[in-house]
N, C-alpha and C positions, 0 to 999 in steps of 0.2 A: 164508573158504572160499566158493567162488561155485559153487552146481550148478544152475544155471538160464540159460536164453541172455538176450541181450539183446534185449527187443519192441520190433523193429524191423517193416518192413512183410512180410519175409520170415516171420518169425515170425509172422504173423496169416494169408498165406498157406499154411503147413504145418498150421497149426491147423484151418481150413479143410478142408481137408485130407485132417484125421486126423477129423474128426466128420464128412465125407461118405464116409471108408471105415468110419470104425465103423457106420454103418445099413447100410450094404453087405455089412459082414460078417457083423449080428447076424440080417439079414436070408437071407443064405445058409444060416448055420446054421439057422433055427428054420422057412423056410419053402422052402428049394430043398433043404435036407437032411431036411427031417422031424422034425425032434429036439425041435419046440414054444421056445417062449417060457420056459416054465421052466427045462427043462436048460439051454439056450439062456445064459438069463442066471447059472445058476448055476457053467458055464463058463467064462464070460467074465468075471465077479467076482473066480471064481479067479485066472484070468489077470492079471487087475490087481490084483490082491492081491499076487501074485505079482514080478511087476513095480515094486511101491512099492513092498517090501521091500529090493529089490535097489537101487533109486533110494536110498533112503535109506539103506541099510550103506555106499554108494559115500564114496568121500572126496572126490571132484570133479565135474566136469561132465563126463559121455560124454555126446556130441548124442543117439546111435544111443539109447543108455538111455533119457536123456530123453523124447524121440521114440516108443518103445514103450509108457511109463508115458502119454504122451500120448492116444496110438492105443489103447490097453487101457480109459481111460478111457472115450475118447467111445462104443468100443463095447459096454462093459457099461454106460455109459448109456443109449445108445438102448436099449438089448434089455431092462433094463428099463421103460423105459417104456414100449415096445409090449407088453411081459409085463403091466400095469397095464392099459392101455387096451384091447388085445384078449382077451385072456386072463378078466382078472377083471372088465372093464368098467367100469373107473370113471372113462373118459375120461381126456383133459389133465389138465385143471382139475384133478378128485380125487386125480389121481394126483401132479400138482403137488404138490398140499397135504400129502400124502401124506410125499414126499423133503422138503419143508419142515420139517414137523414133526420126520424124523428129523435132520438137518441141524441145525436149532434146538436139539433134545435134546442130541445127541452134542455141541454148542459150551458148553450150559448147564452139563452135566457136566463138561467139561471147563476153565470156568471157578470 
């Protein structure tokens, strides 16, 4: 069962992509719409929540799926960590440490 394309150079350029449209969109919402950093990102979590669930009930490869789980990604990424860094102020660096930690936990738990 193959749900993932092949990282070819195409594939680094949609990637590419897809995380200078997620600051772009997390950016529209939180600071050309108003809506803050928080909704902001608790929006767009959904979104991608939303998204991997759908990615992984799937039985195949849709590019277009793929692609959205992609773009959902990088955008409630960024918009978290601008939520981090502007919001709460704990910088990069803290805020880095910060998704490390949960990242490290959720993999320890899960092993």
């Amino acid at each position: 069962m193959k749900k993932l394309p092949e990282v070819t150079l195409l594939f680094w350029i949609m990637k590419i992509a897809a995380t200078t449209l997620g600051e772009t969109a997390g950016d529209l919402l939180s600071m050309t719409l108003k809506v803050g950093y928080a909704v902001s990102s608790m929006l767009l979590v959904g979104v991608f929540l939303a998204t991997l669930v759908t990615q992984l009930a799937s039985k195949r490869y849709y590019p277009l799926l793929y692609w959205t789980v992609i773009l959902s990604t990088s955008t409630a990424g960024t918009t978290m960590s601008d939520y981090m860094d502007r919001t709460l102020g704990l910088g990069y660096a803290k805020g880095s440490l910060v998704l490390i930690t949960i990242l490290s936990s959720a993999n320890f738990i899960r092993c």
